[in-house]
C-alpha atoms as one frame of an Amber mdcrd trajectory, in Angstrom:
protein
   0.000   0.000   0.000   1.082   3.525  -1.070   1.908   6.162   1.870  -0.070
   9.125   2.019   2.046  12.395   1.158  -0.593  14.745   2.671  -1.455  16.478
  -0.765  -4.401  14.741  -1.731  -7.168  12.868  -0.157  -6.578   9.565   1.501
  -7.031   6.634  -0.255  -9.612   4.340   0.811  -8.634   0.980   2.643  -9.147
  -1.783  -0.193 -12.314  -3.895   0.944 -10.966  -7.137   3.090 -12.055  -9.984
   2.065 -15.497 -11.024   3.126 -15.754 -13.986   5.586 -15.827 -17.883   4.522
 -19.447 -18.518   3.912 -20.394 -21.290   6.224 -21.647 -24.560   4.439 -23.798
 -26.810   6.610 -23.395 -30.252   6.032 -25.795 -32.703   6.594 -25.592 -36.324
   7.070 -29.105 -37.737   7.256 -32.238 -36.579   7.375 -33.186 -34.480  10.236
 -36.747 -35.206  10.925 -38.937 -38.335  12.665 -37.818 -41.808  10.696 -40.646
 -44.479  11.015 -40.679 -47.423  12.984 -39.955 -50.071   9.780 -37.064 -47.910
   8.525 -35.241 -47.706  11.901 -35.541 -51.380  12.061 -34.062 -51.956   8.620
 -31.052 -49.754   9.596 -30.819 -51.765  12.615 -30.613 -54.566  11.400 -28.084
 -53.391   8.643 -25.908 -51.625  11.012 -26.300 -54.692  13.916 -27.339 -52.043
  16.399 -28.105 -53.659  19.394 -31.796 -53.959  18.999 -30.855 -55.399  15.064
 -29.269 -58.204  17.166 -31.812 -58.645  19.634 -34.172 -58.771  16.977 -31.864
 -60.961  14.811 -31.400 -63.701  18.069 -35.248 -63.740  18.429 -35.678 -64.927
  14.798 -32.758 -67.775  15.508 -34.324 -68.798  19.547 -38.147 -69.259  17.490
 -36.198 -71.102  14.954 -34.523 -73.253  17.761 -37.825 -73.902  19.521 -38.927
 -75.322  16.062 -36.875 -77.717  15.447 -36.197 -78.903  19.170 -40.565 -79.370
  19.423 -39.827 -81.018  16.106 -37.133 -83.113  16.988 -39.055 -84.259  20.206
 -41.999 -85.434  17.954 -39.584 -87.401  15.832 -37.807 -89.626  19.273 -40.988
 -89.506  20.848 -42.445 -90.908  17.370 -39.969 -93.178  16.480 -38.671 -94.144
  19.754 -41.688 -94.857  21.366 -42.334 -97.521  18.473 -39.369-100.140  20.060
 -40.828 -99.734  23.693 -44.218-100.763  22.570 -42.995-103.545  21.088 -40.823
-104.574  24.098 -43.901-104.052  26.781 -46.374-105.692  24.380 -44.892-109.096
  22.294 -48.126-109.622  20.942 -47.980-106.598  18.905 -44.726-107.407  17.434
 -45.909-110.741  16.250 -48.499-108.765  14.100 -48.246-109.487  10.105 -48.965
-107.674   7.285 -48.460-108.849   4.088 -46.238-111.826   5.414 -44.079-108.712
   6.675 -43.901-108.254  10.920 -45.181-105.138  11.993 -42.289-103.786  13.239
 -40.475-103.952  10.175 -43.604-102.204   8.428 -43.216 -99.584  11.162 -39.673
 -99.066  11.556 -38.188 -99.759   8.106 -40.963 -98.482   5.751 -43.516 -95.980
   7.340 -40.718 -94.199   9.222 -39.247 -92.575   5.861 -42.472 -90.979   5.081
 -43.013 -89.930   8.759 -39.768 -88.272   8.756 -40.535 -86.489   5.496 -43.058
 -84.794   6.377 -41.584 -83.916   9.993 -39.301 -82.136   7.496 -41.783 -80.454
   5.205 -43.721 -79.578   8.385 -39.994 -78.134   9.501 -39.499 -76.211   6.205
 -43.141 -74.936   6.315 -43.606 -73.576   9.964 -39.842 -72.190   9.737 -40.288
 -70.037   6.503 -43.602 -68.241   8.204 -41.528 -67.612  10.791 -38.848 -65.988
   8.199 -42.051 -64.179   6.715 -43.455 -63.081  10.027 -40.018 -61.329  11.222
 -39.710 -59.364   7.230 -43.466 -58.568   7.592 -42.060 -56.708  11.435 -39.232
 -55.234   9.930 -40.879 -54.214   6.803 -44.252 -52.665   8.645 -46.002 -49.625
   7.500 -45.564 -46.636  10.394 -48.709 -46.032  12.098
């Protein structure tokens, strides 16, 4: 800057820059997220309640197949005491065949199977029952 020699008027000051303008930055929305969407997020993020929501879905799962599985010994395993505490039902025939064979070696295949379709059934409704509370409209 020039030095005034006192002849003339002063110069003006140049302008100073003008301050940074302040940019706000946002991250999410600000605002009241519904119920289904804070769910999803944590789910995705495995928040705490994600995880509790997550290890519900697995303990009904559990409870399945161990009510399942009790169904099958109690089924099945039932079938070789009876036959112990009553020898007149083992000498049964059918077809020339004992009824324990019948029983044990031919109607327990399609007992098992559908044990397992009944598995497969009951455990995808309760796959569609925990998307249908995550993916719930706000009320």
């Amino acid at each position: 800057m020039a030095e005034h020699d006192g002849t003339g008027p002063a110069a003006a000051p140049a302008p100073a820059d003008p301050p940074p303008r302040r940019v706000r930055i946002v991250l999410g929305e600000v605002g009241r997220r519904g119920d289904a969407d804070r769910l999803r997020t944590d789910l995705a993020e495995q928040t705490q309640i994600g995880e509790a929501l997550v290890r519900g879905l697995v303990r009904a799962q559990l409870a399945l197949a161990i009510r399942l599985a009790v169904v099958v010994v109690v089924g099945l395993g039932s079938l070789p005491m009876l036959f112990a505490i009553a020898p007149g039902v083992a000498e049964i025939k059918i077809v020339g065949v004992n009824l324990p064979w019948l029983l044990l070696g031919v109607a327990a295949f399609p007992f098992l199977v559908a044990v397992g379709l009944t598995y497969v059934h009951l455990a995808e409704r309760n796959e569609q029952d925990f998307v249908a509370l995550v993916r719930r409209p706000e009320r």
